[in-house]
C-alpha positions as CSV (number, residue, x, y, z in Angstrom):
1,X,180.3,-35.7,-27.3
2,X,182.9,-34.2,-29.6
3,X,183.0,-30.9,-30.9
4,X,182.4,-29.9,-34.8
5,X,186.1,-29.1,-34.5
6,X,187.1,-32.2,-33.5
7,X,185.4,-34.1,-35.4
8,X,186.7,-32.5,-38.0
9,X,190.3,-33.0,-36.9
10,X,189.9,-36.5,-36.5
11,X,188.6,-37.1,-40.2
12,X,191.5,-35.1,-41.4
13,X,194.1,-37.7,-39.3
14,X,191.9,-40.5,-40.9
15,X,192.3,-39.5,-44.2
16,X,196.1,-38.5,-43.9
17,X,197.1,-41.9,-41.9
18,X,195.1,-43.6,-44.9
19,X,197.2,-42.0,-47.4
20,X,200.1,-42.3,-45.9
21,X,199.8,-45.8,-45.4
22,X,198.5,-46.3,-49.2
23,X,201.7,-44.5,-50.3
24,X,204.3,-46.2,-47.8
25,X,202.5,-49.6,-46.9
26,X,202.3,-51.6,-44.0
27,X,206.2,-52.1,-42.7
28,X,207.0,-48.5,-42.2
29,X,205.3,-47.7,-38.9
30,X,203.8,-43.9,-39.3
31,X,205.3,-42.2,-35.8
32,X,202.9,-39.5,-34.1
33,X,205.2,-36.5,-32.8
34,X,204.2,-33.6,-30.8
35,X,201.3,-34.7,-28.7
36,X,200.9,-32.6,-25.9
37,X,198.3,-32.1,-24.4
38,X,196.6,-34.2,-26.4
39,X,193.8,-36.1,-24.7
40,X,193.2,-40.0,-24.2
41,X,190.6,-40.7,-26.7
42,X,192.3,-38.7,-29.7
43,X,196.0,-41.0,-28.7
44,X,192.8,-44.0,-29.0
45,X,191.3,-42.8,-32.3
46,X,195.3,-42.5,-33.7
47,X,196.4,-45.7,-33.1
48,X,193.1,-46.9,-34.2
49,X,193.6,-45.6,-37.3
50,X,197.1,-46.4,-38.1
51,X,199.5,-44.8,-36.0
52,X,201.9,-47.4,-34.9
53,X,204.4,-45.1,-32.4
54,X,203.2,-41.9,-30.1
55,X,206.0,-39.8,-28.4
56,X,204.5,-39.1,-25.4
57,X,207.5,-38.3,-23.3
58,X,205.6,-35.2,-21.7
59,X,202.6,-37.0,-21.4
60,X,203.5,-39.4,-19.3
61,X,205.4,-37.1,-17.0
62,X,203.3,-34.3,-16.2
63,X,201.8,-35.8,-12.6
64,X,205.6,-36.6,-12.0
65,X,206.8,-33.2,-12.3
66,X,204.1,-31.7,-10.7
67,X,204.5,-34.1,-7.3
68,X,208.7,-33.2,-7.6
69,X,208.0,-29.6,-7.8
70,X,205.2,-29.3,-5.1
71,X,207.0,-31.9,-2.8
72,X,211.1,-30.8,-3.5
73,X,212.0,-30.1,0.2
74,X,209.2,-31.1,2.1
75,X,209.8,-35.1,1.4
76,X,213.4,-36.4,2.0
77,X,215.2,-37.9,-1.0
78,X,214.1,-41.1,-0.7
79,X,210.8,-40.6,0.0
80,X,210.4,-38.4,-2.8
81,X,211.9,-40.7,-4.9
82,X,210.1,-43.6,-4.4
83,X,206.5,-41.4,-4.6
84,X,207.7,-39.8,-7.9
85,X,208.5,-43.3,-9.0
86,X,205.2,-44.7,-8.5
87,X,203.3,-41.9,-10.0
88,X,205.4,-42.0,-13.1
89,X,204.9,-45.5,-13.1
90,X,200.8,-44.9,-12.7
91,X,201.1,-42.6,-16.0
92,X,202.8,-44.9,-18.1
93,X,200.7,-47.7,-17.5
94,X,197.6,-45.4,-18.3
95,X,199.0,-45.0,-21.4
96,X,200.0,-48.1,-22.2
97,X,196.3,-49.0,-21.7
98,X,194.8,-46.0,-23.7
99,X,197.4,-47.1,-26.7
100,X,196.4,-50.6,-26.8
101,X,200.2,-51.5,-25.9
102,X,199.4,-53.3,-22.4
103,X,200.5,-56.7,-22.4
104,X,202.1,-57.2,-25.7
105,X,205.8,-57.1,-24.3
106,X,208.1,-59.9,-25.7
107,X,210.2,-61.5,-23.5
């Protein structure tokens, strides 16, 4: 269940992407910045409600740096490489699905 606050928050982000896409229309994508920590079903609500790009850089990339700095040292290179890899990899496709992006790539 979501708090009064959040509730409130998220009709304020309805109201404002509404706006903004009245005033600008639909071929200028409006671009979410500053989203951390922001959690999975707000990045959800967003897109669902007109945000067309999420910088998510940090995000995506918090496991990852936590596994490099717990495991710097005790894994060799390669190891620690290809483990980081992976759980990077995991987050990014997490968000992919919680942004509604999985699948859509062009080729």
């Amino acid at each position: 269940m979501l708090t009064a606050s959040a509730v409130l928050v998220m009709e304020r982000l309805r109201r404002w992407l509404k706006l903004m896409a009245d005033a600008i229309g639909p071929t200028i994508p409006l671009v979410i910045h500053g989203t951390h920590p922001v959690p999975d079903w707000l990045f959800h609500k967003a897109t669902a409600t007109g945000a067309r790009k999420v910088n998510i850089n940090r995000n995506a990339r918090d496991e990852y740096t936590a596994f490099v700095a717990e495991n710097a040292g005790r894994l060799e290179l390669t190891a620690l490489k290809e483990q980081s890899l992976a759980i990077y990899q995991k987050s990014v496709e997490h968000l992919m699905d919680v942004l509604g992006s999985s699948g859509k790539a062009h080729s």
